[in-house]
C-alpha positions as CSV (number, residue, x, y, z in Angstrom):
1,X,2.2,22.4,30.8
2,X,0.7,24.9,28.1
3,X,2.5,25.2,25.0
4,X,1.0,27.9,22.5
5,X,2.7,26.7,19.4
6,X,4.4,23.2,19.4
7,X,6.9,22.4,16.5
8,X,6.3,19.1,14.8
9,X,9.1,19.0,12.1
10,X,6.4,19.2,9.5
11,X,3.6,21.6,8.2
12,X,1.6,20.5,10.9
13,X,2.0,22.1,13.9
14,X,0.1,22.1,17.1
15,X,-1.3,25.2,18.7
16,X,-2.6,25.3,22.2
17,X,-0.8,22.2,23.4
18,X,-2.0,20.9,27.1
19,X,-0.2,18.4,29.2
20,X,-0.6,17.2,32.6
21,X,1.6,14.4,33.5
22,X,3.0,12.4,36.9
23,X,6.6,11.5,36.4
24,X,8.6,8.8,38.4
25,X,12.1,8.2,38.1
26,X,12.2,9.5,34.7
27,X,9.6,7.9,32.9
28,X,5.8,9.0,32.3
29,X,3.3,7.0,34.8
30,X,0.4,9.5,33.9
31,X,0.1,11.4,30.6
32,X,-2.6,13.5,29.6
33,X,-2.3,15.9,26.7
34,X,-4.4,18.0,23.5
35,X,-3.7,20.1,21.2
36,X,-5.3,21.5,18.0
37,X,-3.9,21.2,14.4
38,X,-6.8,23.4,13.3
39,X,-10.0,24.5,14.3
40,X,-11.4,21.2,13.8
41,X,-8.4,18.5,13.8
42,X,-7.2,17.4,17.2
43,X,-4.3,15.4,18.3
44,X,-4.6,13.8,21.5
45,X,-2.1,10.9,23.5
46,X,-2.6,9.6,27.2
47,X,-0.2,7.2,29.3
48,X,-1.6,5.2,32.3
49,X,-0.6,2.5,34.2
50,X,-2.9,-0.6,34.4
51,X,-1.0,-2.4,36.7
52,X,2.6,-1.7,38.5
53,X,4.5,-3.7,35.5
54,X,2.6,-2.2,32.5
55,X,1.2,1.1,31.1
56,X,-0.6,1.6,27.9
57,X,0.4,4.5,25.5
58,X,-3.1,6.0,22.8
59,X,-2.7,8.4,20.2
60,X,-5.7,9.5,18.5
61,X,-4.7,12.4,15.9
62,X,-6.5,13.6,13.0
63,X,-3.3,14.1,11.0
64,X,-0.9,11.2,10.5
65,X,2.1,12.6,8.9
66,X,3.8,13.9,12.3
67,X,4.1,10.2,13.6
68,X,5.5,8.6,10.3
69,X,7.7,11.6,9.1
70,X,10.6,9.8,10.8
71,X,10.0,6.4,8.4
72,X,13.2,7.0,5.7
73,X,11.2,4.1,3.8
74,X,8.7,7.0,2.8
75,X,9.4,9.8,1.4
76,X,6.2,11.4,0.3
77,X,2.9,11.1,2.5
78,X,-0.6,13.0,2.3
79,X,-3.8,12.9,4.6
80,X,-4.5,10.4,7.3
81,X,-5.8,9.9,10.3
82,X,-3.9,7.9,13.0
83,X,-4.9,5.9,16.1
84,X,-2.2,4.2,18.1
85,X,-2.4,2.3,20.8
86,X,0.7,0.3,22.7
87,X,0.8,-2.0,26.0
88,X,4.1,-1.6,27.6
89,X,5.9,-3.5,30.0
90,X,9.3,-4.0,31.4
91,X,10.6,-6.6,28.7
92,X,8.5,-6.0,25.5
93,X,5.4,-3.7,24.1
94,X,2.4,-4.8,22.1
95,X,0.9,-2.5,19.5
96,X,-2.2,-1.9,17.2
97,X,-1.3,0.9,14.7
98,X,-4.4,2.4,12.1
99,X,-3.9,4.9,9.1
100,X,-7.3,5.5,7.1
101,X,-7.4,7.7,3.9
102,X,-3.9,8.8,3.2
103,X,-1.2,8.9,-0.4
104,X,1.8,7.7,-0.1
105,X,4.2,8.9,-2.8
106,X,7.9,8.1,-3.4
107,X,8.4,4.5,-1.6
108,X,11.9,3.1,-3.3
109,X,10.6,-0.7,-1.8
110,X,7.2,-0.3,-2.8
111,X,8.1,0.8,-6.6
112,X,10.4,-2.0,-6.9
113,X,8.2,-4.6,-5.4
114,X,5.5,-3.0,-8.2
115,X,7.7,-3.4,-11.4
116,X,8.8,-6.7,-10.2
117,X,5.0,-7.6,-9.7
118,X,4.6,-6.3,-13.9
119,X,2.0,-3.2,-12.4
120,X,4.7,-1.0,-13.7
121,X,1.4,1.8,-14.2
122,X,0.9,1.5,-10.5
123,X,4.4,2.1,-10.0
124,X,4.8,5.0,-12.2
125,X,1.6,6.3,-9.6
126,X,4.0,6.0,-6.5
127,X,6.3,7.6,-7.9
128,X,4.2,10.6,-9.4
129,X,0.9,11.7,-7.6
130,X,1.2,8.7,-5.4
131,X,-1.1,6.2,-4.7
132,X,-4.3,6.4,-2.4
133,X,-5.2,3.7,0.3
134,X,-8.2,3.7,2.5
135,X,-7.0,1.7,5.5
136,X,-3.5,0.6,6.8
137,X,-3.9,-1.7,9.9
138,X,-0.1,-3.1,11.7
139,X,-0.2,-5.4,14.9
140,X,3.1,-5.7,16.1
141,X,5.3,-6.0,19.5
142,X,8.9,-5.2,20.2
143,X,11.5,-6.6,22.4
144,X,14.9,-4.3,22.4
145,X,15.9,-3.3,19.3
146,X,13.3,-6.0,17.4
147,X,10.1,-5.1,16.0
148,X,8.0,-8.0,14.9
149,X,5.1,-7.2,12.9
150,X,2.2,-10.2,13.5
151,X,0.2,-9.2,10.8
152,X,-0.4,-5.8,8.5
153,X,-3.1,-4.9,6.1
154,X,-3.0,-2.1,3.6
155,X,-6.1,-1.9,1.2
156,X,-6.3,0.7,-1.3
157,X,-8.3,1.4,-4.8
158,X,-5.4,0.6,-6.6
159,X,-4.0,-2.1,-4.9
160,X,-3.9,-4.1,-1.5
161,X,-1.0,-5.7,0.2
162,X,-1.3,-8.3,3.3
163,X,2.5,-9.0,5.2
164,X,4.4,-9.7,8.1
165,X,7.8,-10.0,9.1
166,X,10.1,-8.5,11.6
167,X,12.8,-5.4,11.8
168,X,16.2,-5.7,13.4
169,X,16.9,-1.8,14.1
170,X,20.2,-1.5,11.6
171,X,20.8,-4.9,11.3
172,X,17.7,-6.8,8.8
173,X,14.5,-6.7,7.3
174,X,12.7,-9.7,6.6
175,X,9.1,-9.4,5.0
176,X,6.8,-11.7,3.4
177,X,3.2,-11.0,2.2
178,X,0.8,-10.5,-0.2
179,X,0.0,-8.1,-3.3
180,X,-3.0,-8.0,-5.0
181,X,-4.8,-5.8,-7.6
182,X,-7.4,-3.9,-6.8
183,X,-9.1,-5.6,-9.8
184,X,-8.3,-9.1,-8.3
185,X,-10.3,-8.2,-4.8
186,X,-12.9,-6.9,-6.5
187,X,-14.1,-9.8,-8.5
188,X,-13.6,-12.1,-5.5
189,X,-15.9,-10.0,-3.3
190,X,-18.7,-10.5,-6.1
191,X,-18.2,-14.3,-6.6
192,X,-18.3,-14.7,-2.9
193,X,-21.8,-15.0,-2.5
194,X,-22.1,-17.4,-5.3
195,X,-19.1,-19.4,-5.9
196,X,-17.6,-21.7,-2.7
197,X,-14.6,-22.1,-3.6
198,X,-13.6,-19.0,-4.2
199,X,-9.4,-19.8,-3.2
200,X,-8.8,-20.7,-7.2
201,X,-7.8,-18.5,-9.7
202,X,-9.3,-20.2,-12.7
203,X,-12.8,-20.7,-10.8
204,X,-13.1,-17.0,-11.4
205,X,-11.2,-16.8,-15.4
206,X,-8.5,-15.3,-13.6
207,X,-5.1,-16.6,-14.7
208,X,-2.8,-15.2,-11.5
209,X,-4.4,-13.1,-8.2
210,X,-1.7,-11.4,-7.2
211,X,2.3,-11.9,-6.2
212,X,3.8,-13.2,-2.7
213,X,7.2,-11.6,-2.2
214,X,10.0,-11.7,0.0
215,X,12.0,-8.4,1.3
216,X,15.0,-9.5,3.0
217,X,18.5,-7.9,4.0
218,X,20.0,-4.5,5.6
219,X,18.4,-1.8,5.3
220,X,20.4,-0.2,2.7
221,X,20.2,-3.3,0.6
222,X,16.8,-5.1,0.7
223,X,16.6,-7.8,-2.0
224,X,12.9,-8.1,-3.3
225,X,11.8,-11.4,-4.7
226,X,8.1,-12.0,-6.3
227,X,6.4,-14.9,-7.4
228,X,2.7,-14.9,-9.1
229,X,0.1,-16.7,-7.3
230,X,-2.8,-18.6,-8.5
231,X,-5.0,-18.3,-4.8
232,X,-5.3,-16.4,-1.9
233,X,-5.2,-17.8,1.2
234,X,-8.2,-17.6,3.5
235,X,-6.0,-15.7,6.4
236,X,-6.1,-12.6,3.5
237,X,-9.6,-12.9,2.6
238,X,-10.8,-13.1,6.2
239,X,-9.1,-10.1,7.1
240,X,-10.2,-8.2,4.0
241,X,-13.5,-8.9,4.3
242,X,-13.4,-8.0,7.9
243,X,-12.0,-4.4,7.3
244,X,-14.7,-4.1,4.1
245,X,-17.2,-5.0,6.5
246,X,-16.4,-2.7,8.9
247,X,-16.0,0.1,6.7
248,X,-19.5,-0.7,5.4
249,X,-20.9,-0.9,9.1
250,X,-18.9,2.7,9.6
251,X,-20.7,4.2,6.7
252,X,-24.2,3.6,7.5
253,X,-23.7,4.6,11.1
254,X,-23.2,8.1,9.4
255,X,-26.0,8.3,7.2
C-alpha cells in the first residue's frame, strides 16, 4: 500500500506512507511500513511473528504526539520522540513505552498532585507554558481491559516522578509513586560519591525529598492523596541513576 498523505488527527501528518503487510484471518501476521513527517523525521512500525502464539509490535517515530493524542488525561503535549515496542500473545501483551524531550501542558491530575505536593510554581508551569521532561520510560502488560503498569519513570528539569499502578478501562485507577524536585535529585547525585548513606533526608540538610501519593477511583473522579517523605527508596535511585547514566553514555557517543 502507498498512501501520499496519511491523516493523523493532529498537525502531524505523514506523507509518502508505505506498507507491506500479510494478513490472516483478520489480524496483521507481517507488518512493514514508513512514512515521513518531514524531510528529516520518520515514523516507522513493524509486526512479526516470533513464534505461532506471539508477535511483537515496534514503533520508532520521531514525533510523539500522534500516539498519545488519544490520552484525555493530557491535554496539551509538545516535542518527543517515541519508541514502542509490545510482545503479544493470545491472552496478554507486554510493553516497553519511551518519550524523550517533550512539554506537557494542561494535566488536571498532574496540577492537583503539584498543589497538594506545595510546588504550587510548578503547577502554575503545567498549566501555562508547560513543563519540560527529558525522558518518560512505562513497562507495562495488559490482559483484557486491564493495563498494569510494572514500573514508570518520568525525569524532568523541574521535577521527576517514579509510579506504578494499574488501569481498569472505565472502571479505576489506582496509582502509587514518587515525586521529587528537581532540586532534591540533584543534591543526591552530588553526595553520592561521598556520603553512603545517602537514603536520609537530614544526612543531606534536607528536611523532606519529595511526596509519595496515591491516585485512586473512576476516572472521572480520582482522589489524590500526598504525604511528604524523608527518603527515597533505593528502587527510585537505581533507576534514576540508571537513565542519568545512560543519558551521559548517549552524549558522548555523539561528540
Amino acid at each position: 500500500i502507498n498512501i501520499n498523505k496519511l491523516i493523523t488527527g493532529t498537525q502531524d501528518d505523514v506523507s509518502d506512507f508505505a506498507m507491506i503487510a500479510k494478513i490472516n484471518k483478520g489480524t496483521f501476521e507481517k507488518l512493514s511500513s514508513k512514512g515521513n513527517f518531514s524531510e528529516n523525521e520518520i515514523v516507522e512500525m513493524s509486526i512479526y511473528q516470533i513464534d505461532k502464539d506471539k508477535k511483537i509490535l515496534q514503533i520508532i517515530s520521531d514525533r510523539a504526539k500522534p500516539f498519545v493524542k488519544n490520552f484525555d488525561f493530557i491535554k496539551g503535549f509538545e516535542g518527543g520522540k517515541l519508541e514502542y515496542e509490545s510482545v503479544i500473545s493470545k491472552e496478554a501483551s507486554n510493553s516497553n513505552l519511551i518519550i524523550t524531550n517533550f512539554k506537557v501542558s494542561k494535566v488536571p491530575a498532574l496540577a492537583q498532585l503539584l498543589t497538594l505536593a506545595s510546588l504550587q510554581g510548578i503547577a502554575d508551569t503545567l498549566s501555562g507554558e508547560g513543563i519540560r521532561f527529558e525522558s518518560f520510560e512505562m513497562k507495562s502488560n495488559t490482559k483484557d481491559n486491564l493495563l498494569n503498569i510494572e514500573e514508570s519513570l518520568a525525569l524532568g528539569p523541574a521535577i521527576s516522578i517514579f509510579f506504578d499502578g494499574y488501569v481498569d478501562k472505565g472502571k479505576i485507577v489506582s496509582l502509587n509513586g514518587t515525586l521529587v524536585p528537581a532540586r532534591t535529585v540533584n543534591k543526591v547525585i552530588g553526595w553520592i560519591p561521598v556520603v553512603g548513606k545517602i537514603l536520609v533526608g537530614n544526612k543531606i540538610g534536607e528536611g523532606v525529598f519529595g511526596v509519595s501519593f496515591k491516585m485512586k477511583g473512576p476516572p472521572k473522579n480520582i482522589k489524590t492523596t500526598v504525604n511528604p517523605i524523608k527518603t527515597l527508596t533505593p528502587r527510585f535511585i537505581t533507576r534514576m541513576l540508571e537513565k542519568i547514566k545512560s543519558k551521559k553514555n548517549k552524549n558522548e557517543e555523539t561528540k
